[in-house]
TORMIBA-43193 format. One record per atom (N, C-alpha, C, CB): x, y, z; residue in three letters. Coordinates in pm, whole numbers, plus 50000, padded with zeros to 5 digits. Glycine has a CB too. Example, Ala and Ser with C-alpha at 12.3 -4.5 7.8 and 13.67 -1.06 7.14 Angstrom:
BEGIN
513194943150780ALA512304955050780ALA513204967050780ALA511314955350905ALA512854977550708SER513674989450714SER512905000350787SER514084994050572SER
***
This chain:
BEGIN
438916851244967UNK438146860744889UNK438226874144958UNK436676856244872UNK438966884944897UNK438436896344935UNK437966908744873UNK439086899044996UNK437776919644933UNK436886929944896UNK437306943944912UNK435746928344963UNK437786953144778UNK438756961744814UNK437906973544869UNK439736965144697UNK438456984244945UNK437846992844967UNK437417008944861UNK438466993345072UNK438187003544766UNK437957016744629UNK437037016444574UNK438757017744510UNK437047023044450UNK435187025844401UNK434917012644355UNK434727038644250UNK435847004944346UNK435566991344241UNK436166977644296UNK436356993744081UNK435376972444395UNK435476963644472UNK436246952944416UNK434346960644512UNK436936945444498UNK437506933144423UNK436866920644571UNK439786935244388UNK436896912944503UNK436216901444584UNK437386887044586UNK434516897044493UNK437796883244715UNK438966874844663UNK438216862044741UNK440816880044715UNK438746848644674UNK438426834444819UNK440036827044825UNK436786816544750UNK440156825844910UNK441646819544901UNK441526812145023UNK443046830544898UNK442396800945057UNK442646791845125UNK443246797945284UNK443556783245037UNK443426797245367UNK443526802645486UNK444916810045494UNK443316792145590UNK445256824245491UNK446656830345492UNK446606841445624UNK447026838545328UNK446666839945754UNK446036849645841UNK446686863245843UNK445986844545977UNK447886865245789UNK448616876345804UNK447586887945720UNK450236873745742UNK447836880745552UNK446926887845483UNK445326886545496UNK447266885645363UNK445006881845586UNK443566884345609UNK443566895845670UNK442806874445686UNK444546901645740UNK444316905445877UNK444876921045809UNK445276895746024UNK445476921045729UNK445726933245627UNK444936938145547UNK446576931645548UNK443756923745495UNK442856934845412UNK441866938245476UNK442306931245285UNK441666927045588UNK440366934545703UNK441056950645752UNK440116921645894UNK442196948245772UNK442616966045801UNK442246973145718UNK444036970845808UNK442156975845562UNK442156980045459UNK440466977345436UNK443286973745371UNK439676977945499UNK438326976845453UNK437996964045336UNK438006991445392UNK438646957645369UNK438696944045209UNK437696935145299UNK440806932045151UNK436786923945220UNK435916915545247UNK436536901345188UNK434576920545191UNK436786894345320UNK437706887745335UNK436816872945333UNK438576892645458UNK436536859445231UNK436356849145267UNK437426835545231UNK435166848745229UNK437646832145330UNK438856817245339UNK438256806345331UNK439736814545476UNK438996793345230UNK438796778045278UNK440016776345337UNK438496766145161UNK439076767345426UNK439626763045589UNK439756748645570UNK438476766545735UNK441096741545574UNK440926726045569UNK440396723245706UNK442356717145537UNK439096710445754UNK438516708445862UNK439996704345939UNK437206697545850UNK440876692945876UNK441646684945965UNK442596697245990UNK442326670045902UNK442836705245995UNK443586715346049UNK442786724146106UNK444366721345964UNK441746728746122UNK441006737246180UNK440236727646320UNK439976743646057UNK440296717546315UNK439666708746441UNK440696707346501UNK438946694746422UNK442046707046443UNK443436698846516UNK443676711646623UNK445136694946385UNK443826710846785UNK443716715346891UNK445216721046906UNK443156705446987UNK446426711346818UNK447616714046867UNK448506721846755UNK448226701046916UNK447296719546638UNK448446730146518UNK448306746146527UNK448006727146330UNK449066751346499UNK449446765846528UNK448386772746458UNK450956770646477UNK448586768246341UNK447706775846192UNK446106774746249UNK447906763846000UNK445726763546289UNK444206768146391UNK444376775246505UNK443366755746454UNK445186775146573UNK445186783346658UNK445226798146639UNK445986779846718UNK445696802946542UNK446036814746464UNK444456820446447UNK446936810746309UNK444116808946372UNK442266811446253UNK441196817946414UNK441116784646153UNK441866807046545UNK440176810246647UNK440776824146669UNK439666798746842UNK442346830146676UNK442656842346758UNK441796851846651UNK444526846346784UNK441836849746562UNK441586861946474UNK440296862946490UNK441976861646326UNK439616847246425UNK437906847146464UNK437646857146600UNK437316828846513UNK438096858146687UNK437896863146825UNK438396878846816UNK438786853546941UNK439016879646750UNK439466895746731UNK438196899346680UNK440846900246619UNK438166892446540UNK436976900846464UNK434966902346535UNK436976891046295UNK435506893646679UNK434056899146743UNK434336908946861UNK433066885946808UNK435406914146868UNK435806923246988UNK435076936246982UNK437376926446990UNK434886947447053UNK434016957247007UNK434626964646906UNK433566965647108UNK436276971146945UNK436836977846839UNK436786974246682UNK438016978146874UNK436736960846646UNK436816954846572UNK435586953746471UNK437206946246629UNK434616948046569UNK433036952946518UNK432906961646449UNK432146956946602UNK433416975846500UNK433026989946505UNK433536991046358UNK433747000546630UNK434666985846296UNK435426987546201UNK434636978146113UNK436896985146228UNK433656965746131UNK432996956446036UNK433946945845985UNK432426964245917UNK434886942646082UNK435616932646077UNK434726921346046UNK436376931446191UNK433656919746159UNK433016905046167UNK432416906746032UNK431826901046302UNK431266912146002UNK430316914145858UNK431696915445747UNK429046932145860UNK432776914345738UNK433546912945614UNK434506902545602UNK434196924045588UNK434096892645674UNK435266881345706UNK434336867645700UNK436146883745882UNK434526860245661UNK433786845245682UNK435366836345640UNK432026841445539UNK434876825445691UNK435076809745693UNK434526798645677UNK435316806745766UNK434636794345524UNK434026781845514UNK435346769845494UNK432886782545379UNK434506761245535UNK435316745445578UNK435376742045396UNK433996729645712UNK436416741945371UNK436636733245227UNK438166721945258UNK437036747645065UNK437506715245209UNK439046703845179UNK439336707945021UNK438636681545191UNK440376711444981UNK440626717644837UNK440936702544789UNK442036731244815UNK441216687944836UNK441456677844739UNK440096673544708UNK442396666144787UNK438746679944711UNK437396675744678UNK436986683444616UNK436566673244762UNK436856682244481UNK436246686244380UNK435166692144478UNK435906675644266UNK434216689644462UNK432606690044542UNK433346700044638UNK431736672344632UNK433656699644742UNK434016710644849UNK434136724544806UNK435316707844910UNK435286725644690UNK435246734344612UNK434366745544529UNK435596729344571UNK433606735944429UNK432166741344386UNK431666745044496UNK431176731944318UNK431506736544583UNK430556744944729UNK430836755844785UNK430516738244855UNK432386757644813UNK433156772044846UNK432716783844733UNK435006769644835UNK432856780544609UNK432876788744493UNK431116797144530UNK433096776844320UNK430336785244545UNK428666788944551UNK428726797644701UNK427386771744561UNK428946794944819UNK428606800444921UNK429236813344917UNK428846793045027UNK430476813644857UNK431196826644894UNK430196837944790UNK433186825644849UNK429706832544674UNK429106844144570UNK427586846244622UNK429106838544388UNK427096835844730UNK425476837344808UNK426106848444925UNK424616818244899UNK427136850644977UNK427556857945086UNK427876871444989UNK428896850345181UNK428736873344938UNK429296884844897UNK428786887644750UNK430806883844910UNK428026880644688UNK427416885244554UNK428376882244407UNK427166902044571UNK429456884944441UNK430336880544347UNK431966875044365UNK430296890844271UNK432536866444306UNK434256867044309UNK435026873944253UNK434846857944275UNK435756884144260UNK437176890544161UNK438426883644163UNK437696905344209UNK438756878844278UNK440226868644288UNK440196864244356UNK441466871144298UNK440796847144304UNK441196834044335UNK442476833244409UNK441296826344216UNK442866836444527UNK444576832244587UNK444236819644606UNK445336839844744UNK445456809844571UNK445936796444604UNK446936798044655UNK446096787344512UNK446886796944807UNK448266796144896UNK448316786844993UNK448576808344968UNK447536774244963UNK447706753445065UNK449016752744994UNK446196733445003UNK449886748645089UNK450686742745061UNK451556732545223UNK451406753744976UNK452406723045191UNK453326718045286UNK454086715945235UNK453166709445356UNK455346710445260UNK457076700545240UNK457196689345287UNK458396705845309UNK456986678645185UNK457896667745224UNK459426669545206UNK457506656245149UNK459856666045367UNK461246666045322UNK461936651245367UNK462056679445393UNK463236645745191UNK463206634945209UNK464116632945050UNK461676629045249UNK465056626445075UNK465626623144956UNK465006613644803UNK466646616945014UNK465266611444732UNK463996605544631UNK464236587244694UNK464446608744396UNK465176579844756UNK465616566744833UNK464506569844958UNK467566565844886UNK464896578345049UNK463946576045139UNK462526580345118UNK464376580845243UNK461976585145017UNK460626585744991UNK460496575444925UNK460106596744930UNK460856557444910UNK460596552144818UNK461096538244883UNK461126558344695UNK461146542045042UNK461176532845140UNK460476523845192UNK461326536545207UNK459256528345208UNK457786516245226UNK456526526745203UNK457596506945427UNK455776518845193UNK454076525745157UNK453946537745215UNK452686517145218UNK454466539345372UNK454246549045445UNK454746561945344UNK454976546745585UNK455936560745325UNK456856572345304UNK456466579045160UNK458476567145308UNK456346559945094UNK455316566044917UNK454076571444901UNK454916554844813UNK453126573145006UNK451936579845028UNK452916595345060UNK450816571645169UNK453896592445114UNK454046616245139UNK454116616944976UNK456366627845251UNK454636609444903UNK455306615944715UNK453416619344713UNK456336597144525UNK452316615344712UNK450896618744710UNK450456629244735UNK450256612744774UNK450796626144865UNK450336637544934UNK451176653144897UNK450506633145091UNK452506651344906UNK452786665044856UNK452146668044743UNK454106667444833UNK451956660944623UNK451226664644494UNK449806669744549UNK451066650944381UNK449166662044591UNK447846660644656UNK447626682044675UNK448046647644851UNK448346684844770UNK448206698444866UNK449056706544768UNK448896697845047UNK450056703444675UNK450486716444608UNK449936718444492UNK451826717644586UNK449716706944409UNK449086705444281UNK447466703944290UNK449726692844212UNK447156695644295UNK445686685744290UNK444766698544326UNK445526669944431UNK445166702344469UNK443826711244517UNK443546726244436UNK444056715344692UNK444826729744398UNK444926741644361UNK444086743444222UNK446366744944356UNK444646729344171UNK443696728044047UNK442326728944021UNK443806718344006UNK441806717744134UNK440456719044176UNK439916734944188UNK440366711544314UNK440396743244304UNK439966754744319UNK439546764244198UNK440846759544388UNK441146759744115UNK440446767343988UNK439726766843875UNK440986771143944UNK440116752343825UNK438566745143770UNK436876749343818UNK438666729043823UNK436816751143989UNK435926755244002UNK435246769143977UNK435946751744079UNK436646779843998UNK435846791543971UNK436346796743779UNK436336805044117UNK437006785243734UNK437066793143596UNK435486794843535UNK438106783643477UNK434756790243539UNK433006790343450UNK432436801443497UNK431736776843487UNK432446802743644UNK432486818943663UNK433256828743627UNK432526822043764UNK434096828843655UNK434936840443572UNK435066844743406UNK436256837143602UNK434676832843322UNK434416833243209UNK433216835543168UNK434776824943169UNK432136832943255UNK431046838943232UNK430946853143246UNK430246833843299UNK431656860343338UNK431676870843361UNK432976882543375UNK431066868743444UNK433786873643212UNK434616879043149UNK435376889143223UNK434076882943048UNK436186881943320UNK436886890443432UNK437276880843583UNK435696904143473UNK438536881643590UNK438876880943762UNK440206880943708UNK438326866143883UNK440776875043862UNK442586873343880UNK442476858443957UNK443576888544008UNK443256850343872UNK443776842444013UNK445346839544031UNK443066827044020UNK445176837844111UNK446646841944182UNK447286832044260UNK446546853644281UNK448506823944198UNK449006815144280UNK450146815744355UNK449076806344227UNK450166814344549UNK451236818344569UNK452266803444551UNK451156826344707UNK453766806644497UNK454416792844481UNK456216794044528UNK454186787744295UNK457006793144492UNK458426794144530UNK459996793344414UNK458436782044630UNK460336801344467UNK461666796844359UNK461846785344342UNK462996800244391UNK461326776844379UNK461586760244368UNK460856759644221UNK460716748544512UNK459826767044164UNK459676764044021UNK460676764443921UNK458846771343977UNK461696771043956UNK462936775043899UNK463686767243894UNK463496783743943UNK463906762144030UNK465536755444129UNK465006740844154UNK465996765044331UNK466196735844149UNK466086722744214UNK466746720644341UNK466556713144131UNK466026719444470UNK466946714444573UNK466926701044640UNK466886722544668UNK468276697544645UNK468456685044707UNK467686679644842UNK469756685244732UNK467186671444849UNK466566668845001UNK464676673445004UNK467656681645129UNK464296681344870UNK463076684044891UNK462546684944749UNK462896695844977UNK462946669544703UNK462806669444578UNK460816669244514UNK463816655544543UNK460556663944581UNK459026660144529UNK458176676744578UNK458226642044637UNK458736682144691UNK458386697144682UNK458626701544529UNK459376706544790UNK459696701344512UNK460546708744395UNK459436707344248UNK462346698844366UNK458766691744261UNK458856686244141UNK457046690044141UNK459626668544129UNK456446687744223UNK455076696944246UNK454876713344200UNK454846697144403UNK456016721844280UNK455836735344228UNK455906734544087UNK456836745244278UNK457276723544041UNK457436732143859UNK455696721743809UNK459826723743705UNK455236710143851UNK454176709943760UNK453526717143802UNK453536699743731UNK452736722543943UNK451586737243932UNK452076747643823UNK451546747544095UNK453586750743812UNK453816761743777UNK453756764443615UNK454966764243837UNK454016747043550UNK453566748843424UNK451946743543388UNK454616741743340UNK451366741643459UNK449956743743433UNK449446755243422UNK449276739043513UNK449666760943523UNK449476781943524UNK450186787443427UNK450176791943670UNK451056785443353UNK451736789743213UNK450736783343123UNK453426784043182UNK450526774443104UNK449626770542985UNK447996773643000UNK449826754642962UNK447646773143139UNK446126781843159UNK446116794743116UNK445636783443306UNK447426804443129UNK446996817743144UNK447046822643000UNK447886826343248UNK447426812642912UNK447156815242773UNK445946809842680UNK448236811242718UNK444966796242787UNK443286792342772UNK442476807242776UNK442646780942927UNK443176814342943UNK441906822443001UNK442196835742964UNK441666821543166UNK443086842642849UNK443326851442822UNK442486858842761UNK444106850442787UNK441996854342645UNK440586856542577UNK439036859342697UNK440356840342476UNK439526854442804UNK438156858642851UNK438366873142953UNK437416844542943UNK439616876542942UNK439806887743045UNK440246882643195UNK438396895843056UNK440296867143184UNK440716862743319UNK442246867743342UNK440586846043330UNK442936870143419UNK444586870143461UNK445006861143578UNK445066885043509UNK446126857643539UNK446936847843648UNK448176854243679UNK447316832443592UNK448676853143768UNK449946855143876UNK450526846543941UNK449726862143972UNK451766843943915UNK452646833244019UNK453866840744085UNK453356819243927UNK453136841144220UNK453836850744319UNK454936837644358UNK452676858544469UNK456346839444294UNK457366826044364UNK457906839244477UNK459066815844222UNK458196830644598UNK458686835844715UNK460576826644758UNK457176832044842UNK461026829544846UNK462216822344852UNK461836806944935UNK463386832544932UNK462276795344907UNK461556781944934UNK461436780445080UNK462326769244873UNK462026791945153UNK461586783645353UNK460516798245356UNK463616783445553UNK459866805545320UNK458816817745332UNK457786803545303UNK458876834745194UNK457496791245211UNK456546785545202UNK457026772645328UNK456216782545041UNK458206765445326UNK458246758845396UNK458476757945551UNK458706755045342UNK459166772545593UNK458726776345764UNK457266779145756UNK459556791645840UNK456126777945703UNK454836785245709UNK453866770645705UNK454586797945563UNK454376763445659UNK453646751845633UNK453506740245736UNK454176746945523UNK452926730645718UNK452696715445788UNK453736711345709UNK451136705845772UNK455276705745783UNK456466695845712UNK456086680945779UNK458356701245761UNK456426674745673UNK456076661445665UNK457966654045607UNK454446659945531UNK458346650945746UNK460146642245705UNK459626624745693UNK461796644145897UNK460616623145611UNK460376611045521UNK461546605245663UNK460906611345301UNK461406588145679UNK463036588045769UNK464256586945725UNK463256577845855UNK465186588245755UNK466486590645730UNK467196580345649UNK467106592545847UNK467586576145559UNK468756562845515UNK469836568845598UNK469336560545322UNK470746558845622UNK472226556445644UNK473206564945537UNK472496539945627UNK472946558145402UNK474016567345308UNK473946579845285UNK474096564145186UNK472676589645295UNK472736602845283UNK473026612945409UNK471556605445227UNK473346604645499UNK473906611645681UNK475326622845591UNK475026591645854UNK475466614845540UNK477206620845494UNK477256625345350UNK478556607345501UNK475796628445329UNK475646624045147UNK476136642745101UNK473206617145071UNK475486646045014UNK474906663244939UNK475186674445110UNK472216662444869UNK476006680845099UNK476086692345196UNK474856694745223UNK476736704645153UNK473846698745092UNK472856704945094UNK471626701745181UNK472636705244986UNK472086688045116UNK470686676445193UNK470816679345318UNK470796657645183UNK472246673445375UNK472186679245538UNK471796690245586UNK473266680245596UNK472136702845531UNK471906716745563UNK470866717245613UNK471936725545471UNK470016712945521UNK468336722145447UNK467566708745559UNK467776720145172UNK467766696945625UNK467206688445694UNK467276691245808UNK467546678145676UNK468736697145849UNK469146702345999UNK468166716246034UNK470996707146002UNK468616724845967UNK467746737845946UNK466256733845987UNK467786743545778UNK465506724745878UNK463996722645971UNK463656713546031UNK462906722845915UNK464846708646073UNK464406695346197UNK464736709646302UNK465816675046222UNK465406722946299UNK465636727846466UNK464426738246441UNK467486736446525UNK463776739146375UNK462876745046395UNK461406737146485UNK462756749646265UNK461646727346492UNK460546718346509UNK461166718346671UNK460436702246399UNK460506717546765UNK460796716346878UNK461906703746938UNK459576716046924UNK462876704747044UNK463836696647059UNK463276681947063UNK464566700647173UNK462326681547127UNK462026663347161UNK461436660346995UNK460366658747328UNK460826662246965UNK460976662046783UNK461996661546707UNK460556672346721UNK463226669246747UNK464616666946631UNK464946651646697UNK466346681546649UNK465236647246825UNK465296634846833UNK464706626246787UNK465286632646907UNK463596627446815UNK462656618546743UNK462706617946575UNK461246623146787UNK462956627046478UNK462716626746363UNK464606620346353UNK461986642746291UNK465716623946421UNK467036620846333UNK467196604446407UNK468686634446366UNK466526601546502UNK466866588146557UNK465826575146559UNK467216590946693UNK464896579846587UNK463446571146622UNK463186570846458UNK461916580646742UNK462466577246399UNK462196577446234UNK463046565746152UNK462716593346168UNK464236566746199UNK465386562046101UNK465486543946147UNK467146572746140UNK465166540046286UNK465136533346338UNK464046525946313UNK465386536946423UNK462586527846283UNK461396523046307UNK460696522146165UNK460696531746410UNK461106535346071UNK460756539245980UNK459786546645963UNK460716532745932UNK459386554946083UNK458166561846142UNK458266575646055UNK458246564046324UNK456956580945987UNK456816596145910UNK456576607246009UNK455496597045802UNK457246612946018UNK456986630046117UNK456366638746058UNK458266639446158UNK454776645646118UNK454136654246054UNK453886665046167UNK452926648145984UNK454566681346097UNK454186687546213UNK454456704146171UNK455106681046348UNK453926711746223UNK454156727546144UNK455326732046267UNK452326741046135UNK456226739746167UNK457496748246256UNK457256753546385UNK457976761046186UNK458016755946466UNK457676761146598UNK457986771146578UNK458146756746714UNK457696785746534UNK458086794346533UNK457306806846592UNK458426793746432UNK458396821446644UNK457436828246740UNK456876836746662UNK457976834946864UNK455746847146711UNK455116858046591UNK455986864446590UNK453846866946602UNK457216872146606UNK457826875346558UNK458396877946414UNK458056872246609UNK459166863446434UNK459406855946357UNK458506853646206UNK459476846846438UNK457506847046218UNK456486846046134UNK456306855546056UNK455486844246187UNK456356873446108UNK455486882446072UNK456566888845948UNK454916892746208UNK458346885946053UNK459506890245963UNK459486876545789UNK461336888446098UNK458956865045867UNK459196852545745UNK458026862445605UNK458246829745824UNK456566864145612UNK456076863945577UNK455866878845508UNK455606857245636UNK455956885845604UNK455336898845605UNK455436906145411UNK456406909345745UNK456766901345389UNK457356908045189UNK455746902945147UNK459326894445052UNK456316888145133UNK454966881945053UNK453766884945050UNK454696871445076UNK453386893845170UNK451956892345238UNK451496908545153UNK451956891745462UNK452806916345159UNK452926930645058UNK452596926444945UNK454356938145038UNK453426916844865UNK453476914844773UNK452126912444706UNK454286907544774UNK451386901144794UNK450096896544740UNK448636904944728UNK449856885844817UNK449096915544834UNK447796927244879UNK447846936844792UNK447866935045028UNK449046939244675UNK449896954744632UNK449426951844463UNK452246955544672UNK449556934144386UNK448956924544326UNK447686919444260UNK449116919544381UNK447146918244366UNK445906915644363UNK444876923144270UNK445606916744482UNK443866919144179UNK443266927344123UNK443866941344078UNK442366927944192UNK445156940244037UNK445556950743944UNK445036949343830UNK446846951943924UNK445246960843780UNK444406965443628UNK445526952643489UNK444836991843584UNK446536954143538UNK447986946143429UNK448776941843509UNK449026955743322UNK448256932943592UNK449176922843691UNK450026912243625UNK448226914343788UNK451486913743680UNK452396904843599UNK451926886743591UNK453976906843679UNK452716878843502UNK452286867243518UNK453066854943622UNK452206863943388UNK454426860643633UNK455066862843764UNK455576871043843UNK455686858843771UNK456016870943962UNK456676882344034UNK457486872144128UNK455556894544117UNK458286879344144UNK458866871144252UNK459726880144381UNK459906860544171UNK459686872244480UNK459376886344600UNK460526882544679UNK457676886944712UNK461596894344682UNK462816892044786UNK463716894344699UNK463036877944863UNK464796900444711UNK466746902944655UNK467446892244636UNK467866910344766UNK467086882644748UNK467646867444749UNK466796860244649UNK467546859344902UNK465966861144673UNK465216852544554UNK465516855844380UNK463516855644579UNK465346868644410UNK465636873444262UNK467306872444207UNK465136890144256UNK468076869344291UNK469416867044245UNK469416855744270UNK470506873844293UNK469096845044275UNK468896829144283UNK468386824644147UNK467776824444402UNK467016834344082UNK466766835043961UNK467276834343874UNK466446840743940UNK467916849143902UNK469016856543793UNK470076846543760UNK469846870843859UNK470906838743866UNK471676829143827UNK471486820343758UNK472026824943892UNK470336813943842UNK470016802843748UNK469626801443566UNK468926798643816UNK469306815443571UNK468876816143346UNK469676820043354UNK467686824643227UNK471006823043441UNK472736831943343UNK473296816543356UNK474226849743464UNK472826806043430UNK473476793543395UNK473336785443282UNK473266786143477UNK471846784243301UNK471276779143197UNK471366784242994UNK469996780943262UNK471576798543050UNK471826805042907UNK473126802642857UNK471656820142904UNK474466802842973UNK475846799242908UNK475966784342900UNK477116805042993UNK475186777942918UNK475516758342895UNK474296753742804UNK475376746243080UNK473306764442792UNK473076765042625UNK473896764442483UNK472596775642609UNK474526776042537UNK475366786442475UNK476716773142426UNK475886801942613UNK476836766242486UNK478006755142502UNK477886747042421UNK478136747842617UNK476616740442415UNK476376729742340UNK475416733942237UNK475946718542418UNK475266745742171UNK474186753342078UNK474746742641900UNK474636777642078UNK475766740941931UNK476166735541767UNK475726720841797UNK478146736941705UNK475556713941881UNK474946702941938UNK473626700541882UNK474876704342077UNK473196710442007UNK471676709641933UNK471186711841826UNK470946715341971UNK472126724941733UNK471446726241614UNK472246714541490UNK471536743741572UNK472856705841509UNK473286695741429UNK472236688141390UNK474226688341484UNK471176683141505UNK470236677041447UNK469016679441343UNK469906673841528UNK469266695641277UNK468406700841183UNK468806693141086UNK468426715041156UNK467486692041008UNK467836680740893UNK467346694340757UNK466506660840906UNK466696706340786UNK466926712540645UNK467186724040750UNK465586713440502UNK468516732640680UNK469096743540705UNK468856755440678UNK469896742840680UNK467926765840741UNK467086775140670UNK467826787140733UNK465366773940695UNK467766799440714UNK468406814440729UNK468026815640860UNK467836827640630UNK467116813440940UNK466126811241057UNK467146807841148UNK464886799641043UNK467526793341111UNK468536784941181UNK469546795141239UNK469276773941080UNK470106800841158UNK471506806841196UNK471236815641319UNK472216816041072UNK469696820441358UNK470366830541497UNK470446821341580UNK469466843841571UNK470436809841612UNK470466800241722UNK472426806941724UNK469876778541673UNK473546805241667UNK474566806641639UNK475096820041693UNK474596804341518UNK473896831141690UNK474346848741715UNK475246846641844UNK472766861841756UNK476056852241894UNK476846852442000UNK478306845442013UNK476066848042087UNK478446836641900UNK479606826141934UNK480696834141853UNK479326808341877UNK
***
């Protein structure tokens, strides 16, 4: 949740994103986050470690002086609990008086071919769980604050998601298959909440901006896909070396061997992080509570020519089989014929 500094405040609650917290606390914005507990207690994940540095910034004196602390809170929500939710929705509007925008940005990656996610119980609980953290919660969140916002005929919510709504990639299929259902739920909501003045946004980013940022969860390895899809290998190698060395062993040898699930967020330096994130983090602050905010955007050159390909593919293998599809009309009306324009 935050709080803009212009004549006409915007009030946002969103799930824990520290870069952009830390941008609109610069920007005078009133900043409240849900915090999953099991990541905010966990001693060894990065993403809590991140939440106490900042907590600790925002009581420093300089910081004070600026009203960092009085414009920042943290409440503990698990977004797969209904109830948690409503509770976030209530505390944040007893703290700050009202909501203007909803960011949804929980997310993780299972990564794992659709064979090895379908290996034993272990591996069929990640197909859950990825739904669980990309879909399920997000839903929740907004179920909870749509009755407010319709009562008070106005907000934004805003989901951040990935070219993967678009694309299909090999090796991170149940990622893939989560974004496109969030992504057509938010297509068919934003035409429920239109009438009330609500707006939605689906900020897609390029698919490792969500999956270097996240908790990855590797499914273990089969035998036949070692040598299988280029891709699969690529995109597995790529975030097994991000994960620290005694971990890539463990996930390409021990896993495959035992059948053991690897859960663990990228090792990556701030550097790094600030270059992964930093577009998106523009993107979402520049966004936010605009007056005619798009219903997507999508953020990066690479991304947007990944796009672009994909509907110039899809439009010429339309285009291919168009007398195909329109054979099965059973009455032939004047209508019919622009399906035909172009050939």
């Amino acid at each position: 949740m935050y709080l803009t500094s212009s004549m006409v405040s915007n009030i946002w609650l969103s799930p824990i994103s520290i870069r952009l917290i830390r941008k609109l606390l610069g920007h005078g914005e009133y900043v409240a986050v849900g915090l999953r507990p099991i990541e905010l207690d966990s001693k060894d994940e990065g993403i809590s470690n991140e939440y106490w540095e900042l907590v600790n910034e925002c009581q420093n004196e300089n910081r004070q002086a600026e009203g960092w602390k009085d414009r920042f809170r943290g409440i503990r929500c698990e977004g797969r609990a209904m109830s948690h939710c409503d509770a976030a929705i209530a505390e944040t509007i007893k703290i700050f008086g009202r909501i203007d925008i909803l960011l949804c940005c929980t997310s993780e990656g299972v990564v794992g071919t659709i064979e090895e996610l379908a290996l034993n119980q272990a591996t069929k609980s990640l197909v859950q769980d990825q739904f669980e953290s990309i879909l399920y919660s997000h839903i929740n969140y907004i179920k909870a604050i749509l009755p407010y916002f319709r009562d008070k005929n106005n907000g934004h919510i805003m989901v951040l998601s990935s070219i993967c709504g678009h694309l299909g990639s090999p090796g991170i299929s149940m990622f893939c298959a989560a974004t496109r259902a969030l992504e057509g739920y938010c297509d068919s909501l934003a035409y429920e909440i239109a009438p009330f003045n609500v707006k939605l946004t689906i900020i897609q980013t390029n698919e490792e901006v969500i999956l270097l940022s996240s908790r990855l969860k590797f499914a273990p390895r089969q035998e036949p896909y070692e040598n299988g899809h280029k891709s699969v290998i690529k995109l597995r190698n790529i975030l097994t070396n991000v994960i620290d060395g005694d971990l890539k062993t463990t996930i390409d040898e021990t896993t495959r061997d035992n059948g053991l699930t690897i859960s663990k967020y990228p090792c990556l330096s701030d550097e790094a992080r600030d270059k992964l994130v930093m577009e998106t983090v523009f993107a979402l602050y520049k966004i936010g509570g605009h007056v005619n905010p798009p219903i997507r955007h999508i953020v990066g050159h690479e991304a947007v020519a990944s796009v672009k390909e994909r509907l110039k593919n899809a439009s010429e293998e339309l285009e291919d089989y168009v007398r195909v599809g329109c054979s099965v009309d059973i009455l032939k009306e004047e209508s019919s014929q622009a399906a035909y324009v172009g050939e």
